[in-house]
C-alpha positions, 0 to 999 in steps of 0.5 A: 500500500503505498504511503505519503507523508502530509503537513496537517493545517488543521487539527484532524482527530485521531491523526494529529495536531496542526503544524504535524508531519504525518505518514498516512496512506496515500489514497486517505491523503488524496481523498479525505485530507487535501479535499477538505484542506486539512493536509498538504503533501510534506513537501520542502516548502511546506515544512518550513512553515509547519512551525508557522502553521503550528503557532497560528493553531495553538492560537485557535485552540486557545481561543476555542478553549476560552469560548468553551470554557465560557460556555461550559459555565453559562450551561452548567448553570441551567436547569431544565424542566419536562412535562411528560406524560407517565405511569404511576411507577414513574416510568414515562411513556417515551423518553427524553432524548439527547435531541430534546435536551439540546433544543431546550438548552439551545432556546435558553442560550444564545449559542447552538448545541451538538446534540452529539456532545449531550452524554444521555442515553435517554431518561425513562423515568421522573425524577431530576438527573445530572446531564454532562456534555462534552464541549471539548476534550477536557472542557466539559459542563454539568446541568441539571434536567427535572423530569415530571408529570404534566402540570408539575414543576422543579419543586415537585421533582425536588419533592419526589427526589427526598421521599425517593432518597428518604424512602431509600435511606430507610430501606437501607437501615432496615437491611442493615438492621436485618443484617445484625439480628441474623448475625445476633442469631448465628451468633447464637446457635455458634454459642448453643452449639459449642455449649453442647460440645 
């Protein structure tokens, strides 16, 4: 297969950095890259302004991570709020999608969202959830999306939150207390039956 060494003058995502010199095959090189004017062959004149190219990338980056890190501040301020419609055990019928997150959270901002970049596989359920998204590589914000029954509002979600969380604390105290009788017991019978010896 042959193979060609390219100057990336764009960040290619898992390729390399701006300002790189790059071995790839020379079909991907011909038919992706040069196309979308994201190499050029590595020829003399172009690596003497690979470092050139590299400066006015870190640039980019650096503006682009200051714009994400503002962003990133502004969304992990929002909180959202669903109106579904559900059955008694909580469970919707259908689901929050990422497409849906990204419109509501879209008409609060003034910038556009990548639904791609919401990680959610779906909310089925009622009940208010942490929803992460991924501006950047290492830039990434934390929201808050309440999901209740149609006429309800956040301090509903909130309510159903603590009866779940005090409903769960006390479930778990009541195992634990379980737990130690049936020690207490097999405690017991170890004394009854060494009594017996």
């Amino acid at each position: 297969m042959a193979r060609m060494k390219v100057l990336l003058i764009e960040d290619v995502p898992n390729l390399g950095l701006a300002g790189e010199i790059q071995t790839v095959a020379a079909g991907f090189a011909r038919n992706y890259l040069m196309p979308r004017k994201e190499a050029v062959p590595a020829s003399k004149g172009a690596i003497k302004q690979a470092e050139d190219i590299r400066q006015s990338a870190m640039r980019k980056r650096a503006k682009e991570r200051s714009n994400a890190e503002a962003q990133a501040e502004m969304i992990s301020q929002k909180k959202l709020l669903f109106e579904v419609r559900a059955g008694d055990n909580g469970r919707l019928y259908g689901s929050i999608t990422s497409s849906d997150v990204a419109e509501q959270l879209e008409s609060m901002l003034e910038f556009e969202i990548d639904r791609r970049r919401i990680q959610l596989d779906g909310i089925r359920d009622l009940g208010i959830f942490d929803v992460p998204i991924r501006l950047m590589p290492d830039v990434e914000a934390t929201f808050k999306v309440a999901v209740v029954r149609e006429g309800e509002g956040w301090a509903d979600a909130e309510k159903r939150q603590a009866a779940e969380a005090a409903a769960a604390q006390a479930a778990a105290e009541q195992a634990a207390a379980d737990a130690m009788i049936v020690e207490a017991e097999e405690n017991e019978a170890e004394a009854e039956a060494e009594d017996d010896e």
